[in-house]
C-alpha positions as CSV (number, residue, x, y, z in Angstrom):
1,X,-3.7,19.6,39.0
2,X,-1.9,16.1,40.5
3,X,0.5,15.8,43.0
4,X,3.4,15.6,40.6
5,X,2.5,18.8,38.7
6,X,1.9,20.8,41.9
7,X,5.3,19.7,43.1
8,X,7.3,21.0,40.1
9,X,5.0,23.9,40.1
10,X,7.0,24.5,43.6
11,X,10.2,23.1,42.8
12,X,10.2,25.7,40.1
13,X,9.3,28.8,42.7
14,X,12.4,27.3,45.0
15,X,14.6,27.5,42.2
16,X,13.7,31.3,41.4
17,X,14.8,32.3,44.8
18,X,18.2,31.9,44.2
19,X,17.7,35.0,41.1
20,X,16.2,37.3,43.2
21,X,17.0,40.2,45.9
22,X,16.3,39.7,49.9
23,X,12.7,41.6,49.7
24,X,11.6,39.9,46.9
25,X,13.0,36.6,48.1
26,X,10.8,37.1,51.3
27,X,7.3,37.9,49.1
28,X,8.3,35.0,46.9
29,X,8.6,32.8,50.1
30,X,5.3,34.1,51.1
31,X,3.7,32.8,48.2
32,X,5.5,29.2,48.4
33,X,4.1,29.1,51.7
34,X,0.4,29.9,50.6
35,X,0.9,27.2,47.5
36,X,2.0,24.4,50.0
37,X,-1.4,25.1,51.9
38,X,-2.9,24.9,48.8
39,X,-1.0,21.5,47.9
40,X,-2.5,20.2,51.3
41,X,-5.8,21.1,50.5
42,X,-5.8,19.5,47.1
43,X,-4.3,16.6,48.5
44,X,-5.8,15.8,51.3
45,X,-9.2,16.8,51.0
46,X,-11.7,13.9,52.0
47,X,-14.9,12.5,51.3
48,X,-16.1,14.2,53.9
49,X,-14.8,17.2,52.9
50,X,-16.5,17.5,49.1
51,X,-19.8,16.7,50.3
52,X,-19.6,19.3,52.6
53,X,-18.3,22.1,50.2
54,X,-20.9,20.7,47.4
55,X,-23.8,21.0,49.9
56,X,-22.7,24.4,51.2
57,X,-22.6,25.3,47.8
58,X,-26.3,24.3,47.0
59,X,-25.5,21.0,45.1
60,X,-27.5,18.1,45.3
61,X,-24.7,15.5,46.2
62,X,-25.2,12.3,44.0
63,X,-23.1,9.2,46.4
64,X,-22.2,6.2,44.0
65,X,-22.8,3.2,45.5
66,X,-20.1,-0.1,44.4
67,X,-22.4,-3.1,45.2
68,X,-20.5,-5.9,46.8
69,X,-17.6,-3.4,47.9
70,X,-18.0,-4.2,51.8
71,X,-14.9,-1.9,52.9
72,X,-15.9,1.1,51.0
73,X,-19.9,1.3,51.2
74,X,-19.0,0.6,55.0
75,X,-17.0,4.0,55.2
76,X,-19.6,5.6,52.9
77,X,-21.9,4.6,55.3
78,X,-20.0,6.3,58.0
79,X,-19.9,9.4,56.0
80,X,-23.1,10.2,56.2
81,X,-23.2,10.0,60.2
82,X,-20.2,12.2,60.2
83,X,-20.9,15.1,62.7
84,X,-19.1,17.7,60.0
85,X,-22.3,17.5,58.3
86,X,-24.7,17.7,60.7
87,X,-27.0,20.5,60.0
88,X,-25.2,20.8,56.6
89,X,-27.1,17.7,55.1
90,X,-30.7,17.5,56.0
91,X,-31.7,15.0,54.0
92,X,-30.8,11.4,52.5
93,X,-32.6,10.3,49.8
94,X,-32.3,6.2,49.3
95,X,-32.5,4.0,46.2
96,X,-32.9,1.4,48.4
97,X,-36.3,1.8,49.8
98,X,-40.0,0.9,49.0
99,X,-41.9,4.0,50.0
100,X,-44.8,2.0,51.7
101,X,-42.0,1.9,54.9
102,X,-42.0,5.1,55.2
103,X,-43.7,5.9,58.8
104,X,-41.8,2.7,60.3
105,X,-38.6,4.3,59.0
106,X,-39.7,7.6,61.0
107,X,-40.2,5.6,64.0
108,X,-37.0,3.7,63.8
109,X,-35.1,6.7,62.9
110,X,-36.6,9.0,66.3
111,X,-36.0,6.1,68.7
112,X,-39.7,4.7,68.6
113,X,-39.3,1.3,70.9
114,X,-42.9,0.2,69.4
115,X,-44.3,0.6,66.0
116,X,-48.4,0.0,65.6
117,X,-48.8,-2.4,68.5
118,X,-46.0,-4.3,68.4
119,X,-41.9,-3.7,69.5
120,X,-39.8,-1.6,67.1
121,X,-36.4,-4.0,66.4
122,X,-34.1,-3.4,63.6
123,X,-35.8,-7.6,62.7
124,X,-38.8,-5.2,61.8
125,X,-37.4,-3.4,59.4
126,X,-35.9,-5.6,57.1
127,X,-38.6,-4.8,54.2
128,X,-37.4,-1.4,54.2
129,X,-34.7,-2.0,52.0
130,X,-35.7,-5.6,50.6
131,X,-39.3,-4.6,49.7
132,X,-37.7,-3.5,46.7
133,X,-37.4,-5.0,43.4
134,X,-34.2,-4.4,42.8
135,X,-33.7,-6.5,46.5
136,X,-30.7,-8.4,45.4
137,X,-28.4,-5.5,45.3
138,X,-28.8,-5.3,49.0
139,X,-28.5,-8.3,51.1
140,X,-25.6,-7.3,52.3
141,X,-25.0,-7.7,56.0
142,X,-24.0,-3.5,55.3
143,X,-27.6,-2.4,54.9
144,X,-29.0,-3.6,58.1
145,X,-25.8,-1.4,59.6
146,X,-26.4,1.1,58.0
147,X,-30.1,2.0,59.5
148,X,-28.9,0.8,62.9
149,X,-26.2,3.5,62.5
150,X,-28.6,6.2,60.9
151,X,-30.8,5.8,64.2
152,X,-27.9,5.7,66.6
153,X,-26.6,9.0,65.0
154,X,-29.5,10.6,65.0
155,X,-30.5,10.0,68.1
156,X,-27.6,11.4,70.1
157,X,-27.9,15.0,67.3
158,X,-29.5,18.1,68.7
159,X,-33.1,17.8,67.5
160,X,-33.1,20.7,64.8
161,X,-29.8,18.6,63.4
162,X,-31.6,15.5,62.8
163,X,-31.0,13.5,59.4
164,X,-34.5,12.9,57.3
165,X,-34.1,9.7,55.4
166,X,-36.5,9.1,52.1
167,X,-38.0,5.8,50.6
168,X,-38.4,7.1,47.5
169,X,-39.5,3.0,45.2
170,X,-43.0,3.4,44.3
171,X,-45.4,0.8,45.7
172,X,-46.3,-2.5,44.7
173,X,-47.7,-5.8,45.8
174,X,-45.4,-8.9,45.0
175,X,-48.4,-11.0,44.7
176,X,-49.2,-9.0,41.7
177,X,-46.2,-8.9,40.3
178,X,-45.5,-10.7,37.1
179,X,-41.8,-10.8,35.2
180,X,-43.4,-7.9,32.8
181,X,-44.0,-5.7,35.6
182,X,-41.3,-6.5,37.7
183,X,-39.3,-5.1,33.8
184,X,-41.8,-2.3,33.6
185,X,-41.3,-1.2,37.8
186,X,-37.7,-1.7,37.5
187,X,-37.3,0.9,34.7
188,X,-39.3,3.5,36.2
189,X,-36.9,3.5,39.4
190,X,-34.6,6.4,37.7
191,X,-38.1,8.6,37.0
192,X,-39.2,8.2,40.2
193,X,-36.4,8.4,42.1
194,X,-35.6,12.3,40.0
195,X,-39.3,13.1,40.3
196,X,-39.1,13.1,44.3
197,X,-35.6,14.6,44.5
198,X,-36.8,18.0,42.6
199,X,-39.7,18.4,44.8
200,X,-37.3,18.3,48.0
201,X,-35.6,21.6,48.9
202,X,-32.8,22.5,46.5
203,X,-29.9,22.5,49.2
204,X,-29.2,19.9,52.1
205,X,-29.9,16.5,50.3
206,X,-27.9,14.1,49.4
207,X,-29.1,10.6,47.0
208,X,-27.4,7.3,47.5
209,X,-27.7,5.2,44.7
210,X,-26.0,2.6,42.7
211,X,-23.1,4.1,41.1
212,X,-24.4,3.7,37.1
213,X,-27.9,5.0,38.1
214,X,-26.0,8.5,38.7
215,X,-23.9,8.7,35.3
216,X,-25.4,12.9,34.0
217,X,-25.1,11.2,30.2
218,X,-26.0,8.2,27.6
219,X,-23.3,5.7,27.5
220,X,-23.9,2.9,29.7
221,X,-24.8,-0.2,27.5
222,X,-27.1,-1.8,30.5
223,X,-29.6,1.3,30.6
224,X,-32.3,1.3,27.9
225,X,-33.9,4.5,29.6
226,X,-32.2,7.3,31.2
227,X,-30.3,7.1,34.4
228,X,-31.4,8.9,37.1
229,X,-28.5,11.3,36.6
230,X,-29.6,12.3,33.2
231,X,-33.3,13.3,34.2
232,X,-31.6,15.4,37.1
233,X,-29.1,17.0,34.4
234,X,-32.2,17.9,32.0
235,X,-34.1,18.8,34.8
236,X,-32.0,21.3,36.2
237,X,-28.4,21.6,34.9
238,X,-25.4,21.6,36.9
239,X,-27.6,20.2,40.4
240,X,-26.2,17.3,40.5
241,X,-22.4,16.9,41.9
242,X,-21.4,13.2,41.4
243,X,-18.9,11.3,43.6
244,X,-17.8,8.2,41.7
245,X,-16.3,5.2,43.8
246,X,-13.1,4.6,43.0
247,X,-12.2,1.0,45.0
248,X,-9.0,0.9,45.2
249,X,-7.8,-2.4,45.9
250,X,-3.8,-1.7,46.2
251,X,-1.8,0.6,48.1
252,X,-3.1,4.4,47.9
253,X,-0.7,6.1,49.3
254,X,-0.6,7.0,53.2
255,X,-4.3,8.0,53.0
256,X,-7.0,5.3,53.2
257,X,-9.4,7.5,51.2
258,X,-9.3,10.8,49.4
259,X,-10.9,12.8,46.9
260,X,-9.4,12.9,42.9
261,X,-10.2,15.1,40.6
262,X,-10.8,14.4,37.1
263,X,-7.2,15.0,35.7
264,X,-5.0,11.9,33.4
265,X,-8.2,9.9,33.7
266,X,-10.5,9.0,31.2
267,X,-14.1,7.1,30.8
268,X,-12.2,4.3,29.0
269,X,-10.6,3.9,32.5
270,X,-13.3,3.1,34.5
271,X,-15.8,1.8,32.0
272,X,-13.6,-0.2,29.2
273,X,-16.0,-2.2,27.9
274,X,-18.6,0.3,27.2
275,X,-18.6,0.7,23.3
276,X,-18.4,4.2,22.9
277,X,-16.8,6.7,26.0
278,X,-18.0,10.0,26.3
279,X,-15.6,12.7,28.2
280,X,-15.8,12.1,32.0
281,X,-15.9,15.2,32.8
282,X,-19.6,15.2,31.3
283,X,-20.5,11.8,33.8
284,X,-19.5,12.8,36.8
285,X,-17.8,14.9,38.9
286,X,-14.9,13.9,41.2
287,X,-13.6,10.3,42.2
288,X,-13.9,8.9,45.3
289,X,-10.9,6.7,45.8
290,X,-11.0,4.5,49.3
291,X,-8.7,1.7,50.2
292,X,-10.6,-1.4,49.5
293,X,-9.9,-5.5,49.4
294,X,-12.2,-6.2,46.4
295,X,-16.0,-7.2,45.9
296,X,-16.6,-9.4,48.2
297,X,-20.3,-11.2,48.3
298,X,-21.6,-11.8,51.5
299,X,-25.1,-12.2,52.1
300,X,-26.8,-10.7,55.7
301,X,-26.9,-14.2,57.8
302,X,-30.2,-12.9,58.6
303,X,-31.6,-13.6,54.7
304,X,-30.1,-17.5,54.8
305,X,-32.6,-18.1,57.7
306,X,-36.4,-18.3,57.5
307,X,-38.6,-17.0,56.9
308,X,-36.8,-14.6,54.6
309,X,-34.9,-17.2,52.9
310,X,-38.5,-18.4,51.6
311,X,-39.7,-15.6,51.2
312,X,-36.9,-14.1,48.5
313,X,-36.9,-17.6,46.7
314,X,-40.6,-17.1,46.5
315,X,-39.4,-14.2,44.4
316,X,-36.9,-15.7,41.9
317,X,-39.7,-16.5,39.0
318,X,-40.0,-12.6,38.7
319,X,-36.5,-11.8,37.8
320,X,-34.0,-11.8,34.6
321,X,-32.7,-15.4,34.3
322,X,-29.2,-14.7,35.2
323,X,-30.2,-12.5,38.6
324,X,-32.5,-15.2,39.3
325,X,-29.8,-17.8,39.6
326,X,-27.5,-15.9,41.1
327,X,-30.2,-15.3,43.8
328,X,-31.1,-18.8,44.2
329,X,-27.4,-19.8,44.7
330,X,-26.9,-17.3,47.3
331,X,-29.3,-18.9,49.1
332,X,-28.9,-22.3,48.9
């Protein structure tokens, strides 16, 4: 139910009191009241808030990602350091990670100042998120936050509160890559990414992933395979609870983000230039709607300098012709 409906659901109870006695004026009242909470709950009920009640209620929470969003993967970000969820989610599985990283990750994440011989700086841990091959969706200057935030949170939790964070990208060596494998590894992302999430514990985790890589059915043209959200939907029905970003680039309202449900809004909406549009209700599961100034695409200063600015162009052969442009313009 919307805003408006819910206030002419109450507008019609107020009405109704005039036709009635003193007693049952005072029960009707009573229920007014108890629907106004309800219209605050509805309305203002936060990110925060429905990951919360998904993971309390055994859900595996699925967190869309809108590349090149900067304002709202920065507050998504900040969700998941949010102390309301501390001890409710346990862990945070990551598209963005090459699995190899692992025990630096662990080290970084516990407040190791050294890792195998050598200081422990956030420099270090760069190929955690770019030793993927999907690496141009993060150079973002958000992603090296994001860790540094991830350690800074979990090092001032109570120690049984502490977040795990997963690398979940098979490995590979980039000096045997070829563009037929980079094809073949990039495909296989979705499969391994579901593979690892239903051997975790049922309850606790939450995945953030790009926002298409989460969609529960067939429909997006730009996925020969299925999505990650599909093989979790086969794998064990009704899991999955997807948040779908909702950038919203003009005035929301009072409230810089908030929760939508489902209602007056159609696939067609978000996706018009799919081909065919099944029922949303069957891709996701709520919206996600944050105050936001547009894709914006800024590249980590970090990756224009060497030697990563090499060391990425030394990577360009390997990808689509299009992305490989794009990549080599960024960095020009």
């Amino acid at each position: 139910m919307d805003l408006a409906a819910i206030t002419d659901v109450i507008n019609k109870r107020e009405k109704l009191v005039v036709m009635v006695g003193k007693s049952e004026e005072i029960n009707l009242m009573s229920g007014i009241a108890q629907e106004s909470e309800n219209v605050v709950r509805v309305v203002a009920m936060t990110p925060i808030d429905a990951i919360r009640e998904a993971l309390l209620a055994g859900k595996l929470v699925g967190l869309g990602e809108p590349h090149w969003h900067p304002d709202f993967i920065r507050r998504q970000h900040a969700w998941l350091c949010d102390p309301a969820l501390w001890g409710v989610m346990t862990d945070l599985v990551l598209e963005c990670g090459n699995r190899r990283h692992q025990g630096l990750l662990d080290a970084w994440l516990t407040g190791e100042e050294s890792w195998q011989g050598a200081p422990l700086t956030l420099a270090r841990l760069y190929p955690v998120w770019l030793d993927s091959c999907a690496f141009p969706a993060w150079m973002a200057p958000e992603f090296p936050a994001l860790f540094t935030t991830l350690r800074q949170s979990n090092l001032v939790r109570p120690e049984h509160m502490r977040l795990r964070v997963h690398l979940c990208e098979p490995l590979f060596e980039w000096q045997e890559m070829s563009p037929e494998r980079w094809q073949q590894h990039n495909r296989g992302r979705d499969q391994a990414l579901a593979d690892y999430l239903l051997a975790l514990p049922a309850r606790g985790v939450v995945v953030l992933a790009g926002v298409r890589h989460l969609l529960k059915v067939a429909g997006d043209p730009h996925f020969a395979q299925p999505t990650l959200g599909q093989l979790l939907e086969a794998a064990r029905p009704g899991w999955l609870q997807v948040l779908h970003p909702w950038p919203m680039v003009d005035e929301i309202g009072d409230e810089e983000e908030r929760v939508s449900e489902l209602v007056g809004i159609t696939t067609a909406g978000l996706y018009p230039h799919w081909p065919a549009h099944p029922p949303l209700e069957t891709l996701i599961d709520r919206l996600v709607c944050v105050a936001d100034r547009g894709r914006e695409m800024r590249i980590c200063p970090t990756l224009l300098a060497e030697p990563w600015r090499s060391r990425l162009l030394s990577r360009a052969h390997l990808l689509p012709a299009g992305m490989a442009r794009q990549l080599q313009q960024w960095l020009a």
